[in-house]
KEBA-673379 format. One line per field, with one value per residue (C-alpha): residue number from 1; chain; x, y, z. Coordinates in steps of 0.02 Angstrom, whole numbers, plus 32768, in hexadecimal, padded with zeros to 4 digits. Layout:
BEGIN
num: (NUM,...)
chaine: (A,...)
X: (X,...)
Y: (Y,...)
Z: (Z,...)
***
This chain:
BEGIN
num: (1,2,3,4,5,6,7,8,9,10,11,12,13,14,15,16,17,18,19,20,21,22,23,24,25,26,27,28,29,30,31,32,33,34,35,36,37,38,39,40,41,42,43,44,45,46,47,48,49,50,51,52,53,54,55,56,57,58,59,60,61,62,63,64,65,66,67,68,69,70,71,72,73,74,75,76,77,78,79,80,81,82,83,84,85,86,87)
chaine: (A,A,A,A,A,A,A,A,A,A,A,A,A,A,A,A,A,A,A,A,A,A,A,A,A,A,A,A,A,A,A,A,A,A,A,A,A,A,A,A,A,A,A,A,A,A,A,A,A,A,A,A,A,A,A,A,A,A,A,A,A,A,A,A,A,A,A,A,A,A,A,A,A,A,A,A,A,A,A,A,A,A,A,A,A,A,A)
X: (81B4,8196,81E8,81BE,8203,8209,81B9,81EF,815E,81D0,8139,813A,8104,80F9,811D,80ED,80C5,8028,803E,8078,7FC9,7F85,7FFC,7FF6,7F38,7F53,7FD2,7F5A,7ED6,7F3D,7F88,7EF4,7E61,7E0C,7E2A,7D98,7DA2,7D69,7D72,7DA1,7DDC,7E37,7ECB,7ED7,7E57,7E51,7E6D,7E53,7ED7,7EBA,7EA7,7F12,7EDB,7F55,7F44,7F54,7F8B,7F93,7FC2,8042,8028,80A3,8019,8056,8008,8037,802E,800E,8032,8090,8008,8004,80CD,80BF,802C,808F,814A,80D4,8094,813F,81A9,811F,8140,81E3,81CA,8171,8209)
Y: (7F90,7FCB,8023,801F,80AD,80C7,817C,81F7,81BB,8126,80D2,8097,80BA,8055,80AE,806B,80A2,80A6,801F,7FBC,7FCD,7F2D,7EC2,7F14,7EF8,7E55,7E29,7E7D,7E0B,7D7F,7DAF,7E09,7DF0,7E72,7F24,7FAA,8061,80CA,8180,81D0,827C,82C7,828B,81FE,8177,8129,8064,7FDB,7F46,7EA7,7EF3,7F8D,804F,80AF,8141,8122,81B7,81C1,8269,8275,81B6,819E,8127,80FE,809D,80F8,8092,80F2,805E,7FD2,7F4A,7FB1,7FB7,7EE7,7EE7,7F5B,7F01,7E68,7EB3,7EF2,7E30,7DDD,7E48,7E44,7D76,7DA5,7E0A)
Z: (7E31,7EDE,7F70,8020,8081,8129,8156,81DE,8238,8237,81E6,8135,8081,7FDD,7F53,7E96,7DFA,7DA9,7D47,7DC8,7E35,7DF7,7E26,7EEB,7ED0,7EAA,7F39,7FB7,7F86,7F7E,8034,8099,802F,7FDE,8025,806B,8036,80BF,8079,7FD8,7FBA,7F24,7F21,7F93,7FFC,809A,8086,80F6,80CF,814C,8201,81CC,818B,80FB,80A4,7FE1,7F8C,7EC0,7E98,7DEF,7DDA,7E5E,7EBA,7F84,801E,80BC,814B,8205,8279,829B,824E,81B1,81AC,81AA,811F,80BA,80D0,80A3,8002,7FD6,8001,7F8F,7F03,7F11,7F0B,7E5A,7E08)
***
């Protein structure tokens, strides 16, 4: 369903598929409440989770959260174990 990969950044992202988005909007909200987008370009946004700012990209319906720091690496490891919870 998902897959949380660790980036050379050494930061993370969760991968989905499309029709797997609402059930990672649904653990956000259940998690962190609901999230604030910040920006939107063309193929991707700029998403506030909890305390933490990602990158959502959705280009070829291969949706992904990109996390750039150490909070959003937590958020998205707790999106990923709650999902996995739900398999």
């Amino acid at each position: 369903m998902v897959s949380l990969l660790r980036l050379g950044s050494g930061h993370y992202s969760l991968e989905f598929r499309s029709e797997d988005a609402p059930f990672i909007q649904a653990a956000i909200r259940e998690l962190f409440g609901e999230p604030r987008q910040l920006n939107e370009y063309a193929v991707s946004a700029t998403v506030t989770i909890g305390n933490a700012d990602f990158t959502y990209y959705y280009e070829w319906d291969d949706p992904c959260l990109i996390s750039s720091s150490s909070e959003g690496d937590a958020v998205l490891t707790a999106i990923a174990q709650r999902l996995s919870q739900n398999d």
